[in-house]
VOGU-3710 file (C-alpha; in Angstrom, 3 decimals, decimal comma):
1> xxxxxxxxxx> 105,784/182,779/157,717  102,742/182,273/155,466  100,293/184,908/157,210  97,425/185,719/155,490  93,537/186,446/155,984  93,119/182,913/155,105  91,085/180,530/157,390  93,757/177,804/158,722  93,684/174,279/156,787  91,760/171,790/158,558
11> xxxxxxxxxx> 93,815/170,037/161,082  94,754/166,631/161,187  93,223/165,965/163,839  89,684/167,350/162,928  90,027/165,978/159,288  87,845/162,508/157,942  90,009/159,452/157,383  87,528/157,839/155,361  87,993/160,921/152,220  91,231/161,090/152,257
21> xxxxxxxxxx> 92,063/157,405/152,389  90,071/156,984/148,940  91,633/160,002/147,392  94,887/158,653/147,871  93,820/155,518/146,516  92,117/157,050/143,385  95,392/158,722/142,584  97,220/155,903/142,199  94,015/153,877/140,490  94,067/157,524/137,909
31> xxxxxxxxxx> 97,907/157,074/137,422  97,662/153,316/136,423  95,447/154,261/134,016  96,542/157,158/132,620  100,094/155,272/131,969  98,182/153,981/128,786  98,299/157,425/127,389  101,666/158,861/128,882  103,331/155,110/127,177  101,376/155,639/124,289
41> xxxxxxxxxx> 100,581/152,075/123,660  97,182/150,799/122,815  95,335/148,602/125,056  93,603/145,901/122,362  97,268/145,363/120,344  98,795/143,913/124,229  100,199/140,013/124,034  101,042/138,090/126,828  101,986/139,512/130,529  101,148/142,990/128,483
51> xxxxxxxxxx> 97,556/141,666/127,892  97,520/140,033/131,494  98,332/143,392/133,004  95,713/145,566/130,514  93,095/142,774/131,869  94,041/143,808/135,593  93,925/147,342/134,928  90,280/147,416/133,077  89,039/144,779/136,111  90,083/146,655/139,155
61> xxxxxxxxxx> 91,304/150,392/138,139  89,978/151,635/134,441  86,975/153,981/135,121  86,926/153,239/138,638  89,022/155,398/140,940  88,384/158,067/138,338  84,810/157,604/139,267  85,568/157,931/143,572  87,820/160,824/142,701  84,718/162,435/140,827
71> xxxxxxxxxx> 82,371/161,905/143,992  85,106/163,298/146,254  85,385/166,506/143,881  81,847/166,700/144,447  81,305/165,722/148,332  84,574/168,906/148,650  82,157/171,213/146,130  79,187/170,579/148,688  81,568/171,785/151,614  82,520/174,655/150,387
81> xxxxxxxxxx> 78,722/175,633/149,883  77,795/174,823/153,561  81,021/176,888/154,423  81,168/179,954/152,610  78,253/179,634/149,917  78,083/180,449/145,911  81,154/182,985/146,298  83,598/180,603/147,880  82,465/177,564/145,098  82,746/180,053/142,238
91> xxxxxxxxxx> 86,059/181,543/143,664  87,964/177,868/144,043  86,491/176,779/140,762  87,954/179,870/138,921  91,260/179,093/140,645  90,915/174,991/139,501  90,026/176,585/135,931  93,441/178,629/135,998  95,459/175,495/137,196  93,905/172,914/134,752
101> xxxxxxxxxx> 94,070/175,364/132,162  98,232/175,853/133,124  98,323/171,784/133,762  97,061/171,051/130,268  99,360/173,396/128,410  102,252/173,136/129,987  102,017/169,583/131,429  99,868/167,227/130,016  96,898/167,437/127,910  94,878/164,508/129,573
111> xxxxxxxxxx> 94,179/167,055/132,593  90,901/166,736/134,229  90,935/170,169/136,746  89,687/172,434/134,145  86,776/169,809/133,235  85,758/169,552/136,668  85,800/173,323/137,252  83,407/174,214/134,486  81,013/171,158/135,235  81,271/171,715/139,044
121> xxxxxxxxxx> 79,422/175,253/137,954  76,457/173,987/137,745  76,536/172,730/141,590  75,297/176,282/142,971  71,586/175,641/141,084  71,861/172,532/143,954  73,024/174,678/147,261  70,466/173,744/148,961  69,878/170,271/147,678  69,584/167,756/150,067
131> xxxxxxxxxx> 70,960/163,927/149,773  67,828/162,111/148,534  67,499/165,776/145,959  71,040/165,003/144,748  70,974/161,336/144,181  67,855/161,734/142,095  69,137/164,498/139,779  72,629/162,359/139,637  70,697/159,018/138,334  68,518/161,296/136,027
141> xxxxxxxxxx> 72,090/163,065/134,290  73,578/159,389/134,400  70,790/157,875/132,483  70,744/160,895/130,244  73,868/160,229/129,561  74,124/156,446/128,953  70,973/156,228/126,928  72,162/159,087/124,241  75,719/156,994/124,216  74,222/154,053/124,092
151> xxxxxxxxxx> 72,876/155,384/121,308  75,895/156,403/119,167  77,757/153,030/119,848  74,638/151,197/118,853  75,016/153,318/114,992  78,865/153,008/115,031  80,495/152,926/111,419  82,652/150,012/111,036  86,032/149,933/110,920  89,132/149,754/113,414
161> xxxxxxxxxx> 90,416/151,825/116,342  93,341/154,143/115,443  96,601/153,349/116,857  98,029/155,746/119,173  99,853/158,541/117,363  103,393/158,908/116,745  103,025/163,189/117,023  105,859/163,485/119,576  108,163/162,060/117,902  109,601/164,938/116,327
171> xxxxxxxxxx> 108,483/167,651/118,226  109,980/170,064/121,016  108,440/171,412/123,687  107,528/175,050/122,301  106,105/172,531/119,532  104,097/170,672/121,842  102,845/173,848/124,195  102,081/175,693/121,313  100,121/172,889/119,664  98,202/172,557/123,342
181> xxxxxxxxxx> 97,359/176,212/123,541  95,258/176,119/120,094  93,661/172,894/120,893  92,845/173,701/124,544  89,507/175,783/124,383  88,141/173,194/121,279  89,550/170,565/123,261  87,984/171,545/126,602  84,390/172,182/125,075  84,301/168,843/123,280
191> xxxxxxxxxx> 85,267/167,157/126,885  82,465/168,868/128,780  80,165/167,881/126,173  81,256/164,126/125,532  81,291/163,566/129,634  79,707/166,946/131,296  76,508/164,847/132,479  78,446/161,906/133,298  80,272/164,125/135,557  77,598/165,951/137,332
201> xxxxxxxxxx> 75,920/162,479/137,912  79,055/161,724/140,150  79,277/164,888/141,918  75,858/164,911/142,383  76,435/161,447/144,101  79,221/162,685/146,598  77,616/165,526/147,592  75,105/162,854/148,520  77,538/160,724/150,267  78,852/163,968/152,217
211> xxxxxxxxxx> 75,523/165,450/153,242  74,068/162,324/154,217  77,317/161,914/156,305  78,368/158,799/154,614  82,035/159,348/154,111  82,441/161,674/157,345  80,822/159,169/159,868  80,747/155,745/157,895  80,051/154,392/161,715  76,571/155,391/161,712
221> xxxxxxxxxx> 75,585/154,235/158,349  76,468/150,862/157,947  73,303/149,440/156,048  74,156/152,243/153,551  77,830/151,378/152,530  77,033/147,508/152,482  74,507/148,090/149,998  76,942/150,303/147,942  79,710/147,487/148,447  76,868/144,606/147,522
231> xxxxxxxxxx> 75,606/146,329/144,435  78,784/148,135/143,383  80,475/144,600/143,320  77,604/142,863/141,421  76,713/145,359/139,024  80,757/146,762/138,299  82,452/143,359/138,144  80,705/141,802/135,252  81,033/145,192/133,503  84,625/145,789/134,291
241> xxxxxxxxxx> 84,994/142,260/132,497  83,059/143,257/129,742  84,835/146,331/129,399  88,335/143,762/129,188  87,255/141,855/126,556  85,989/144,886/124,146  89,764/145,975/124,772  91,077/143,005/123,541  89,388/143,551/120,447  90,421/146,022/117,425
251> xxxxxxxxxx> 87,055/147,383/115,931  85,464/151,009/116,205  82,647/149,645/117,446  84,234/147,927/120,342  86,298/151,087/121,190  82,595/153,032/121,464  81,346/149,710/123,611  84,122/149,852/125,995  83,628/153,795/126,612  80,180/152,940/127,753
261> xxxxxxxxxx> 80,783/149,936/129,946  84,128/151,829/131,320  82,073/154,641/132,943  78,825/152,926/133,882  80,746/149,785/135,093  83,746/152,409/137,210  81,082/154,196/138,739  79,268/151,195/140,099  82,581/149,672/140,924  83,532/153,052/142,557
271> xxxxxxxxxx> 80,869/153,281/144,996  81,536/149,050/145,857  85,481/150,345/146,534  83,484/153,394/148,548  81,261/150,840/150,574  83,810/148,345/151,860  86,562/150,755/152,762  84,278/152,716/154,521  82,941/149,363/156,257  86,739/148,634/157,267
281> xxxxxxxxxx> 86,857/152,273/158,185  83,616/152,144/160,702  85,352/148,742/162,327  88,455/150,395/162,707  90,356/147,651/160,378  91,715/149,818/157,847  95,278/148,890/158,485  97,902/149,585/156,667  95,710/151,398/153,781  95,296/154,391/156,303
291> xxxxxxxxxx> 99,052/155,873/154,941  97,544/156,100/152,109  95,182/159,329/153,679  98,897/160,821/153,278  99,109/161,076/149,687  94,948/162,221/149,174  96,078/164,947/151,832  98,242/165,895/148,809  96,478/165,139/145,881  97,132/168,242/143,889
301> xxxxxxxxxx> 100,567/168,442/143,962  100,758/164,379/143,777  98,207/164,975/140,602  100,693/167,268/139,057  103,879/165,617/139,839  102,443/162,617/137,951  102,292/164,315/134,971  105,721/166,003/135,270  107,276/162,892/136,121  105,390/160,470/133,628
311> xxxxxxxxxx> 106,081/162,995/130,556  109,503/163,428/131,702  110,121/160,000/130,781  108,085/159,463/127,868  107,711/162,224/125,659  110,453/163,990/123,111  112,421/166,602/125,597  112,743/163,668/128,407  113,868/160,320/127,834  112,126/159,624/124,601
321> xxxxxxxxxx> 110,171/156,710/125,650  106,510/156,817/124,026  105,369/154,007/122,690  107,980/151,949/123,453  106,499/150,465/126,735  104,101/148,646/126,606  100,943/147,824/129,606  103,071/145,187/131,989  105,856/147,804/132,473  104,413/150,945/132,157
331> xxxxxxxxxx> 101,913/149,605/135,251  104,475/148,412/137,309  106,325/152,150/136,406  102,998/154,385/137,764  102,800/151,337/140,636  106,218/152,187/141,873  105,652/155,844/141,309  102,366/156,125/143,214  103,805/154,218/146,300  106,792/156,859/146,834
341> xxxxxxxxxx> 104,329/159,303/146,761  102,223/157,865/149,725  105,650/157,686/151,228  107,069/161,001/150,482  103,854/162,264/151,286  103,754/160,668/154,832  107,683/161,968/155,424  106,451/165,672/153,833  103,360/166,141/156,805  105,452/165,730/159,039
351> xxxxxxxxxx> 106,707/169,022/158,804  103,968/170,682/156,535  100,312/170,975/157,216  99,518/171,186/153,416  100,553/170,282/149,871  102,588/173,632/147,878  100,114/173,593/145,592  97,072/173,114/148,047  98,391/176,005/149,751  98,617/178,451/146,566
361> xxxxxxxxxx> 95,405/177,352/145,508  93,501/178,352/149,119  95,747/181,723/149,180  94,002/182,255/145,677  90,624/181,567/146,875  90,842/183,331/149,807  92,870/186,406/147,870  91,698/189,642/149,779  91,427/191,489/146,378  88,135/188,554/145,593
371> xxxxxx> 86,263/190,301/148,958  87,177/194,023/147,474  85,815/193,360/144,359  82,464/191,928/146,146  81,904/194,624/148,424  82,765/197,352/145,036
//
């Protein structure tokens, strides 16, 4: 039915657990946090089991599945390269471009595709990078990174954090698209350049974690995922707690503190959630957190339905709910969302081999008309 000069999707059977389990779990982490901005409440104004369930969120999700969803972007860039080279990485970023670029102005503009798609560029100076190569140029653009924002908090003006905007509130949706489409380029540049090294550091790291063979056979390298889970743990924890208090307080500065201690303490937190499920995944006692492989087999199309479902509710042309929710609700709203997608997801590969939008993306990539144009 779908023919095409395509190579076949990896078959279950041939495919990692370990990868897919954590992408399924990082969408769900991602859509936890990113209920903040679809409720449009903020996170330091929260009272009572609103303020318990912000403190849960910053402790176990905020910064960190964003951060293992990153490395897998990353460890997937680094397969392509082995597979097909600079053409085949070039060809699936343009296609991510044209999808984040659609997902931002149509959708939502919190996407992250397009972000990933221009930083992941610089990944085919590193083709031929190998694990110890990659981790060492990912520390250098973390540090880089930290120190120069370490910087700016350290001078931040005083003052308090601006409350989350009430822009929707009379707009439509040609409004609001129209509104996204100016802002997008502007908006996109000013991304790459807040987080662009923070984002290579991570990619850098997975494409570490794939070419050492860390995620695909987490058997063999035990010693390396319990120092991930050992460090991860002790360095992410007290910084995830950190990063909960500054969000319980109102301030600029604390705003510009928490930004800092988000992404350091998510990526060492990230790589602790990466070393103890793939130690349960080497001693075969994953359990019931294998269905969630399901919904990472998916995670385009479960990305995307987030957004279409989470701005159906909240913003103007849906059921008008922004800022009305507030953190205990609106968690317990992307909890109960993200579970029927593991289980939808299970129920849809039974009779699919691939997500709809997985498959449009790899009949893009692997469009005849790209290997035309290379051989003109």
């Amino acid at each position: 039915m779908f023919a095409s000069d395509a190579p076949a999707a990896i078959r279950p059977s041939e495919r990692a657990l370990l990868p897919d389990v954590l992408r399924g779990l990082a969408l769900l982490g991602i859509l936890c946090v990113n209920a903040q901005d679809f409720a449009g409440y903020g996170e330091w104004t929260q009272r009572g089991g609103d303020r318990a369930a912000q403190i849960v969120i910053d402790l176990f999700f905020n910064g960190k599945f964003i951060s293992v969803f990153a490395m897998l972007f990353g460890a997937g860039a680094f397969t392509l390269l082995e597979r097909g080279g600079r053409a085949l990485l070039l060809r699936r970023l343009a296609v991510l471009l044209l999808v984040g670029t659609l997902h931002y102005i149509l959708v939502w503009h919190g996407d992250i595709i397009a972000n990933y798609a221009v930083v992941g560029l610089a990944l085919v100076l590193l083709e031929q990078a190998r694990p110890r190569t990659l981790a060492l140029v990912g520390g250098f653009a973390a540090g880089w990174w930290a120190i120069n924002f370490t910087l700016v908090a350290a001078a931040a003006p005083r003052g308090l954090r601006s409350l989350p905007g009430t822009v929707f509130a009379n707009q439509t949706y040609a409004d609001i698209v129209s509104e996204r489409a100016h802002d997008f380029l502007p908006g996109l540049g000013s991304v790459v350049g807040f987080d662009g090294f923070w984002l290579l550091a991570l990619f850098c790291f997975g494409g570490a974690l794939y070419r050492s063979g860390v995620l695909w056979w987490p058997q063999q390298h035990r010693d390396t995922l319990n120092r991930l889970l050992r460090w991860g743990l002790g360095l992410g924890l007290p910084l995830s707690a950190l990063l909960a208090y500054f969000n319980t307080q109102s301030s600029y500065g604390a705003e510009l503190w928490s930004i800092l201690v988000r992404l350091t303490g998510g990526m060492a937190l990230g790589l602790g959630y990466i070393g103890g499920l793939g130690l349960l995944t080497a001693s075969g006692k994953l359990g019931w957190l294998r269905v969630f492989a399901a919904s990472g087999r998916l995670a385009m199309s479960n990305y995307i339905a987030q957004s279409l479902i989470m701005t159906s509710v909240f913003y103007p042309y849906g059921l008008r709910q922004y800022g009305q929710w507030g953190a205990l609700p609106a968690l317990l709203l992307a909890l109960g969302l993200g579970l029927a997608q593991v289980w939808l997801s299970g129920l849809y590969l039974r009779h699919f081999s691939s997500g709809p939008l997985e498959w449009l993306v790899r009949q893009a990539v692997y469009w005849r008309g790209w290997t035309r144009q290379r051989r003109n």
